[in-house]
N, C-alpha and C positions, 0 to 999 in steps of 0.2 A: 737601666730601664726604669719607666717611670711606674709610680706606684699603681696608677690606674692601669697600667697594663698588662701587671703581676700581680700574681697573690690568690688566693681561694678565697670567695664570700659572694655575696648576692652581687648580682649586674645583669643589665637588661639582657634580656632569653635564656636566664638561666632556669633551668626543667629540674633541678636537683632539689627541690624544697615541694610543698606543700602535697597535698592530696595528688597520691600517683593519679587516681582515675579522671578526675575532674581536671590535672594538668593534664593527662595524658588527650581526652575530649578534645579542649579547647586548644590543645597543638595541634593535633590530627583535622579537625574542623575544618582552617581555611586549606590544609594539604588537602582535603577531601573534594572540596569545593569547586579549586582549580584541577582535581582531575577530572571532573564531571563536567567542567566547562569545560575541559579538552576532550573529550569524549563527545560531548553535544556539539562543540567544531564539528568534528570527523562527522556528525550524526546529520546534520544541517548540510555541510557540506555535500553527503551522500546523499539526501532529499532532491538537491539541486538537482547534481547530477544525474542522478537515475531522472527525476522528470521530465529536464529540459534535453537531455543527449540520450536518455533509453539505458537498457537494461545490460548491455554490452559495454558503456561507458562505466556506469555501477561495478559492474564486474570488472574491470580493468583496474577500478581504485583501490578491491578489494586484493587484486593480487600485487600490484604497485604498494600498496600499505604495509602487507607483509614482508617486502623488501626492507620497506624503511626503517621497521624494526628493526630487521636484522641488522643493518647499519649502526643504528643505532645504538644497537644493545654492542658494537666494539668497544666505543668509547664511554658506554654510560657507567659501566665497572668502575671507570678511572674517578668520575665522578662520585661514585659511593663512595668509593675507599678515601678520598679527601671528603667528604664529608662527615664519616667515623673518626677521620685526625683532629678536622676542627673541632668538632663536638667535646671530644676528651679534651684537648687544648683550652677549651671555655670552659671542662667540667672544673680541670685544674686553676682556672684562675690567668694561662698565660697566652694572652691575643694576641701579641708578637708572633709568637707560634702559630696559631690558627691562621694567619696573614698570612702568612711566610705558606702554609699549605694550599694556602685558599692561590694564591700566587701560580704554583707549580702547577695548581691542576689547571686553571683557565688557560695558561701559554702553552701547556702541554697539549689538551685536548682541541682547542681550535685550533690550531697546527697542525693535528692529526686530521679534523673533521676537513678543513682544504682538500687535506692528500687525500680524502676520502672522498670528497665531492667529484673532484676531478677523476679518481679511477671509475667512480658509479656512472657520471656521465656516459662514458665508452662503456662499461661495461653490463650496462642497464639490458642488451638485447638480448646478452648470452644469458643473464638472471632470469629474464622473464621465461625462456626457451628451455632451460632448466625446472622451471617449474610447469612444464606442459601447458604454458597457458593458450588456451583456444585461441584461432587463427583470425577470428572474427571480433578478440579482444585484445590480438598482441597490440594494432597500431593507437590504439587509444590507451593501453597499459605504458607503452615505452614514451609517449607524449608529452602524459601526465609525468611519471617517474623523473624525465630527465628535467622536469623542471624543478621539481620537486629538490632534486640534489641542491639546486642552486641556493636554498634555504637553507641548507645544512651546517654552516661556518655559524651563522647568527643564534639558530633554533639552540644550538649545543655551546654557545657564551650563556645564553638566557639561561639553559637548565645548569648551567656549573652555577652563576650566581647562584641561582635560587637553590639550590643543593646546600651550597657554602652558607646561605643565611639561615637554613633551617639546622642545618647542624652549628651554628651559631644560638638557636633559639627563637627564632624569628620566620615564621610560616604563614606572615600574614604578607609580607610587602610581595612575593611572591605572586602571590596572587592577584594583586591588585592588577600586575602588569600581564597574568595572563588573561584578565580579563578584557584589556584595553586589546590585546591581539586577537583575542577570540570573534570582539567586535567587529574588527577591521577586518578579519579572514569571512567572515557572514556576512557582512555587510559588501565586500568587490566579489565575492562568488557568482550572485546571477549577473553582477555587471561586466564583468572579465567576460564570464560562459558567452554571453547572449550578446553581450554589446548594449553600450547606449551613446546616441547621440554622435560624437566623435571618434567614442572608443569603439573600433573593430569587436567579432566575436570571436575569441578566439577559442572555443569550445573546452574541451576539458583541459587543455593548455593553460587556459582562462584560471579556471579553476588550483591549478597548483602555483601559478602565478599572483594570486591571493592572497596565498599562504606564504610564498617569498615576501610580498612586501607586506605585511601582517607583520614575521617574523624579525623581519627588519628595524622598524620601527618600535617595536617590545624590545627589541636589546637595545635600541639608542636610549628609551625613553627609561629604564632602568638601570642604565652606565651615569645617566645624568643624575636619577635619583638618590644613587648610593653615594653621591661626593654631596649632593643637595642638602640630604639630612644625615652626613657625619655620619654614616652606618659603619658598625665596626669592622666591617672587612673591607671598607677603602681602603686604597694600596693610594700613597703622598709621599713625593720626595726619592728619598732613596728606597720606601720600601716599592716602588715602580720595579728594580731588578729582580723581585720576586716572581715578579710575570718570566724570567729566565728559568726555567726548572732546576732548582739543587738536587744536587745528586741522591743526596740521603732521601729527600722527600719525594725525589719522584721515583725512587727504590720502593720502597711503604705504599705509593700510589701504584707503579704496576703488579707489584708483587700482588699486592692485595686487589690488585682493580681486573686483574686478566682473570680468575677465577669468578671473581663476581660479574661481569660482563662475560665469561663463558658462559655462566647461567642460562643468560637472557638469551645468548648465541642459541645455548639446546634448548629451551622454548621456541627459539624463533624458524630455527629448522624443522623441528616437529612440526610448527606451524607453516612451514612451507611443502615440508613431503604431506601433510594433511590435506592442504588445500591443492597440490598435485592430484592426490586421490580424490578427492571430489570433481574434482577436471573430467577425471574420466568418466564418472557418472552422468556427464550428460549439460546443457546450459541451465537447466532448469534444477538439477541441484546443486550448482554454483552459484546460480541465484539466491538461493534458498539458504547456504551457506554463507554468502556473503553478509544475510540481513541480519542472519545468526550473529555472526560476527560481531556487530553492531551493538545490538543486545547484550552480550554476553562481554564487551567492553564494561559496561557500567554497571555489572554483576561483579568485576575485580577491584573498581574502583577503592571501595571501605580498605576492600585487605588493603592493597596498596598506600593507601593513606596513613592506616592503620600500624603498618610493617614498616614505615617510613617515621611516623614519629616515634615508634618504638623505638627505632636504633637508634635517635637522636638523644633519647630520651635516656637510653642505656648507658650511649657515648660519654656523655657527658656526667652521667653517674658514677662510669669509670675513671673517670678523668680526676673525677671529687673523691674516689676509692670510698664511697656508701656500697659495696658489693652487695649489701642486705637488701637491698631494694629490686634486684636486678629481677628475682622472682616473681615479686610482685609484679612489675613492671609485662612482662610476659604475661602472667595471666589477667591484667589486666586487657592489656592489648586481644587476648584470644577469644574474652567476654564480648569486648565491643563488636570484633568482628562477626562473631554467630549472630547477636542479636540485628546486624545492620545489612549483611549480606542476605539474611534470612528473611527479614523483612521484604528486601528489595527483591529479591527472587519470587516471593510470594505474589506484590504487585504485579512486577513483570510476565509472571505464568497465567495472575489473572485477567488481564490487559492484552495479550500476546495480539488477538487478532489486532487491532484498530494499530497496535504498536511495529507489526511485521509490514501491514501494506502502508505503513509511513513510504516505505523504503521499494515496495515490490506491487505498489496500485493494489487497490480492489479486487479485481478480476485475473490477479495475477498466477498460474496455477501452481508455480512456488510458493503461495502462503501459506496452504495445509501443510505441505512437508516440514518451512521452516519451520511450524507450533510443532510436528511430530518431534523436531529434532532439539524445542526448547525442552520438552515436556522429560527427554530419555537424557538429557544433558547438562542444562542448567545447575540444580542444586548442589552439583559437585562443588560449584566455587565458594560453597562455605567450608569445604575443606581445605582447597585450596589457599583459602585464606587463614585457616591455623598452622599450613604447611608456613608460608612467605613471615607470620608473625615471629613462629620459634625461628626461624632462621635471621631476622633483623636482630635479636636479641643477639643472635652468634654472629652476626655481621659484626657489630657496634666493639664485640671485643674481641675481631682480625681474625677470627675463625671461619675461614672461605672454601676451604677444601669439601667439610665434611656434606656442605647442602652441594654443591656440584656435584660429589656422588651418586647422590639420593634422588637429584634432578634427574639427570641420565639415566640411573635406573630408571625412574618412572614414566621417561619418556619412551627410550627404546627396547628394552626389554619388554618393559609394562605395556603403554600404548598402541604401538606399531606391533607388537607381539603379540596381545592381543588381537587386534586387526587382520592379520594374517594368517590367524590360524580361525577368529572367526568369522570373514568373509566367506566360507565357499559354505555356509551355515545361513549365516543371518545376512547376508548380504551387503546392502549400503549400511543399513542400520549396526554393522561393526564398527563402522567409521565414528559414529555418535556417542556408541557405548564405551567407545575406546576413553573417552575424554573421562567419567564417573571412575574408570579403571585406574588409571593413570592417578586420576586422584588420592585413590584409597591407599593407593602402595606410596606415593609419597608421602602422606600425613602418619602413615605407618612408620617410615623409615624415620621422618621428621624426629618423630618424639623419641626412637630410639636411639636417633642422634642427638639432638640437645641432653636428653636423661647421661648417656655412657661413653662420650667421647670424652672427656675429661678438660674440655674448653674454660671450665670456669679456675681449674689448679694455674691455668696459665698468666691469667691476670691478677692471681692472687700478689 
């Protein structure tokens, strides 16, 4: 193997040197950036649609979205846990290695997103009917949704690169290209919805149609990029049979990727029996819930960012065996996120009105409810986001169990246990208080988990 491609010392995106706080910023930065422009997608997008197709189209995407999570969060585990391989792989010095993972996960995962398109296709009407969605919103929820599958092979090549170069050190070319998609998805939404000229309207069809060929062309135009400028996790030659999964590495990838994508599963089901129960309150607080939704996406954005360069930042810490940093490294990460969620919650609470009837018009009689329900709900996601930071630290060095415990608990015990004992009390408003609840007992368990499970003896 050649020398450049072994050995421990400086090379481009390595996060193991200088100022954790100021590297840890300017990693996190453009992560931060393009989840905000994917958020303002969905945000723009939902503008469209609620204007031009009404309130019942709005709410169709808001329960179709929550599907797609769900989908999505199958295969995005597979994706963390190759992206903690590569990172160590680059902490150590050996990119042969990191290739070789980065390989497994992309031939693995869009292989699987296919099989997956294809079953969500068929089985989009039992999902939606499952989640009691309103009768007046299933045929514009199942429309959008199966179009929406048809993006899903491309949308999840895009997120394994970009996973794979951030855990390589590199969380800026990531970005660029979600920017170039964000444009194109804003840019065909009122043309797709409404029609111009030649093109038909094809209604909120229209709309996830968009986003197919958005996605489409962001993964062409970053397959080209990464052979263009020699990015170190081009695959040339014989390392092409790496796109075949080996055995060992795609052992490492489900072992560790089915726990961490259970994660996002028990989010994502809580967030579907949630939005069940708002169902039944009525269209007007599914509306109201829906713009919440909206909101309270770019309220997780920091953690997420934030949780995201941590583990890279760890990984590849481990990889260098600096263990002395890994502390710092976490409370750096847990500083940034108070002061950035904290911030933006403050904005967002003092903005709520002008920012709710983006989504729900003026005169709409869901906009009081949704500010009641920012007002009792909201600021949890600064816990939230110290919950997701300790657990990227325990990601980065293959410790997956212990935060899927802690999720679970906090979902269904916590959450939904809550809600059910106090609904026949406080009525809707248990549904809202359930999310602050659900908070406190994960950032609870959080800290008792990274402090006493013994995860750090292991990569000693």
């Amino acid at each position: 193997m050649a020398a450049s491609e072994r050995g421990p010392g400086k090379h481009r995106g390595d996060l193991t040197r200088g100022p954790i706080m100021g590297t840890l910023l300017r990693f996190s930065a453009p992560t931060l950036a393009a989840n905000v422009l994917q958020s303002l997608n969905g945000t723009v997008n939902a503008i469209w649609v609620g204007r031009m197709l009404g309130g019942s189209a709005l709410a169709a995407t808001a329960n179709a979205n929550v599907v797609m999570f769900l989908v999505f969060a199958a295969t995005f585990g597979f994706g963390m846990a190759a992206t903690v391989k590569v990172g160590q792989a680059f902490g150590a010095g050996n990119i042969d290695a990191a290739r070789r993972t980065f390989g497994t996960a992309l031939g693995f995962c869009v292989a699987l997103s296919l099989l997956v398109a294809v079953l969500g296709w068929f089985g989009a009407p039992w999902l939606l009917h499952a989640m009691s969605t309103p009768p007046q919103v299933l045929a514009f929820a199942l429309a959008y949704l199966r179009v929406v599958f048809m993006a899903m092979p491309a949308q999840m090549a895009t997120v394994i690169v970009g996973m794979g170069l951030r855990g390589a050190g590199d969380s800026t070319t990531p970005l660029r290209f979600m920017i170039l998609s964000v444009a194109l998805d804003v840019g065909l939404n009122p043309i797709l919805i409404g029609g111009l000229g030649p093109i038909p309207a094809l209604g909120i069809a229209g709309s996830a149609l968009a986003t197919t060929i958005a996605a489409m062309i962001a993964m062409l135009a970053l397959g080209l990029d990464l052979y263009a400028r020699n990015l170190p996790l081009r695959l040339r030659g014989k390392e092409l049979r790496y796109l075949i999964p080996h055995p060992a590495e795609l052992r490492y990838i489900v072992t560790k990727g089915l726990p961490m994508g259970a994660q996002m599963l028990l989010v994502s089901m809580a967030g579907i029996i949630m939005i069940g129960l708002v169902n039944r309150e009525g269209a007007v607080a599914g509306a109201a819930y829906g713009a919440s939704l909206q909101v309270w996406t770019y309220l997780q954005m920091p953690a997420m960012a934030i949780s995201a360069a941590v583990s890279a930042m760890a990984a590849q810490t481990i990889g260098a065996r600096l263990f002395d940093r890994l502390g710092a490294i976490t409370r750096a990460g847990i500083t940034l996120n108070l002061a950035m969620t904290g911030v933006m919650t403050l904005l967002l609470l003092t903005f709520d009105r002008p920012v709710l009837q983006l989504f729900l018009g003026a005169h709409s009689p869901a906009v009081d409810l949704a500010r009641h329900i920012q007002f009792l709900a909201s600021w949890s996601y600064a816990l939230f986001g110290v919950t997701i930071v300790l657990f990227g630290t325990m990601r980065a060095a293959g410790t997956v169990l212990p935060p899927l415990i802690v999720l679970g608990i906090a979902m269904y015990p916590g959450r939904l246990g809550f809600y059910a004992l106090a609904h026949p009390v406080l009525g809707m408003d248990a549904i809202w208080l359930s999310f602050p609840v659900g908070s406190i007992i994960a950032v609870a368990l959080a800290i008792v988990s990274y402090r006493y499970t013994g995860w750090r003896k292991r990569i000693l």
